[in-house]
C-alpha positions as CSV (number, residue, x, y, z in Angstrom):
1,X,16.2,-9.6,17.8
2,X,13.2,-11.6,17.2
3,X,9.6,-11.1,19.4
4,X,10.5,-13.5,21.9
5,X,13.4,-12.1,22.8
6,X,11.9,-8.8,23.0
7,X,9.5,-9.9,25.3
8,X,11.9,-11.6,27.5
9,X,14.3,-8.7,27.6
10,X,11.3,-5.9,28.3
11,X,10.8,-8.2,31.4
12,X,14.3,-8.7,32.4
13,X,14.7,-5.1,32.6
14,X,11.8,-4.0,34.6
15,X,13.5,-6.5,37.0
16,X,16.5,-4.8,37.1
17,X,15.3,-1.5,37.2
18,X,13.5,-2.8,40.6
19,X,16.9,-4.0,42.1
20,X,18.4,-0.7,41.0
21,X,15.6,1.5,42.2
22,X,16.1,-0.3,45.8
23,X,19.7,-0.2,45.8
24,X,19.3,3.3,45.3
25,X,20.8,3.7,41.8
26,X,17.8,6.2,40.4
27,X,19.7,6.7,37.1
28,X,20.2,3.2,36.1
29,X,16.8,2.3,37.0
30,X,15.5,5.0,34.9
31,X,17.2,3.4,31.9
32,X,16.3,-0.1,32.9
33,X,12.5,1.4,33.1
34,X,12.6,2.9,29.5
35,X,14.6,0.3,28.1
36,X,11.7,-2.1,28.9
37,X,9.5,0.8,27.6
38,X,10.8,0.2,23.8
39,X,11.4,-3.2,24.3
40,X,7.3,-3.5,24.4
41,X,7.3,-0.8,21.7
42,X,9.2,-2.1,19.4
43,X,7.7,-6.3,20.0
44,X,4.4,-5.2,18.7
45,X,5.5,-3.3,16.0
46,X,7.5,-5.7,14.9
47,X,4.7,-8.2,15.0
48,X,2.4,-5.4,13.2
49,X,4.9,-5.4,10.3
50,X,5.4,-1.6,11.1
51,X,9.0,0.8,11.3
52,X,10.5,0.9,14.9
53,X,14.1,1.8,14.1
54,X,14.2,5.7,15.7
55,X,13.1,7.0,18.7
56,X,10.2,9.1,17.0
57,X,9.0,6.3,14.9
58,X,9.1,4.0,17.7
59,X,7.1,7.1,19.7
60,X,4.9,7.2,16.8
61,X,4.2,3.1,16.8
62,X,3.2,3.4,20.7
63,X,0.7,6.6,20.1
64,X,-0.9,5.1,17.1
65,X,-1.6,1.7,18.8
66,X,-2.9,3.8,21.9
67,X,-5.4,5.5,19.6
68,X,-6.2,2.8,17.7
69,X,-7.4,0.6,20.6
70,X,-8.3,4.0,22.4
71,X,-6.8,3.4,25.3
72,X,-5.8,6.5,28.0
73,X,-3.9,4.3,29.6
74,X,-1.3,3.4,26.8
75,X,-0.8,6.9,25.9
76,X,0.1,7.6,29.7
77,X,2.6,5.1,29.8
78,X,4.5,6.0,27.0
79,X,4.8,9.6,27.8
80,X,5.3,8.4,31.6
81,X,8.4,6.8,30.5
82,X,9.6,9.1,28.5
83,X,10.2,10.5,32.1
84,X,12.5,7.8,32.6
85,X,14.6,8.7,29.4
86,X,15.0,12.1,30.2
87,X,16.0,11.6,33.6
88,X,18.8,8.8,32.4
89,X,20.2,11.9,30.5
90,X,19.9,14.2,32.5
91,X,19.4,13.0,36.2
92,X,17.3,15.5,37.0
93,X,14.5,14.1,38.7
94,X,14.3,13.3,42.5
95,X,13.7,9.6,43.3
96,X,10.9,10.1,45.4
97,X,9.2,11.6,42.4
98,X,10.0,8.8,39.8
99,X,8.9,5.9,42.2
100,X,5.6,6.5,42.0
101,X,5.5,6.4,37.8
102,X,7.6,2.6,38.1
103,X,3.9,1.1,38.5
104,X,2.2,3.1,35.1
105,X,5.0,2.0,33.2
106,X,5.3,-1.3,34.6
107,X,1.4,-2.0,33.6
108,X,1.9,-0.2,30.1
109,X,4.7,-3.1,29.2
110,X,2.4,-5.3,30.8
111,X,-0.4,-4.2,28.5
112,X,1.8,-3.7,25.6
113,X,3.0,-7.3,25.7
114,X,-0.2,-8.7,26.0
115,X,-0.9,-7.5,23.1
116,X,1.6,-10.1,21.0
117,X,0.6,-12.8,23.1
């Protein structure tokens, strides 16, 4: 899959993770919400030249463009959505305590994105 389509896909999916949070589908959403998460990931890696093909690489990717621009906020929003993959699993966390992380990792793909553009 090539940068664009990254892009567009990280963005499809936060949309469908909204529709799925409001039609009360928690677990679906969470997927939609990390699948946008290494959608992001993985588009500026790719565009860095750098590995993306495992979940820990792709971790690694995220934390070392964090610390390389410094940035609190990126390292939140990676670990934030690693909330979302866990709970896809394992379904374990209410939805009134996910809801409020949708908007951190909705501005770290945001962020992350902007990053290619």
């Amino acid at each position: 899959m090539i940068i664009e389509e990254r892009k567009e896909t990280a963005r499809k999916l936060l949309a469908d993770a909204e529709r799925e949070f409001a039609a009360g589908d928690t677990l679906q959403a969470s997927e939609k919400m990390w699948g946008a998460t290494t959608h992001a990931i993985t588009s500026v890696a790719q565009r860095r030249g750098w590995p993306y093909g495992s979940h820990i690489v792709m971790i690694n990717a995220a934390l070392r463009i964090a610390s390389e621009l410094d940035d609190g906020d990126l390292h939140a929003g990676v670990a934030t959505a690693q909330l979302f993959h866990i709970n896809f699993y394992q379904e374990n966390i209410e939805p009134e305590h996910l809801e409020p992380y949708t908007e951190i990792v909705r501005l770290y793909v945001d962020k992350m994105l902007a990053l290619i553009e």
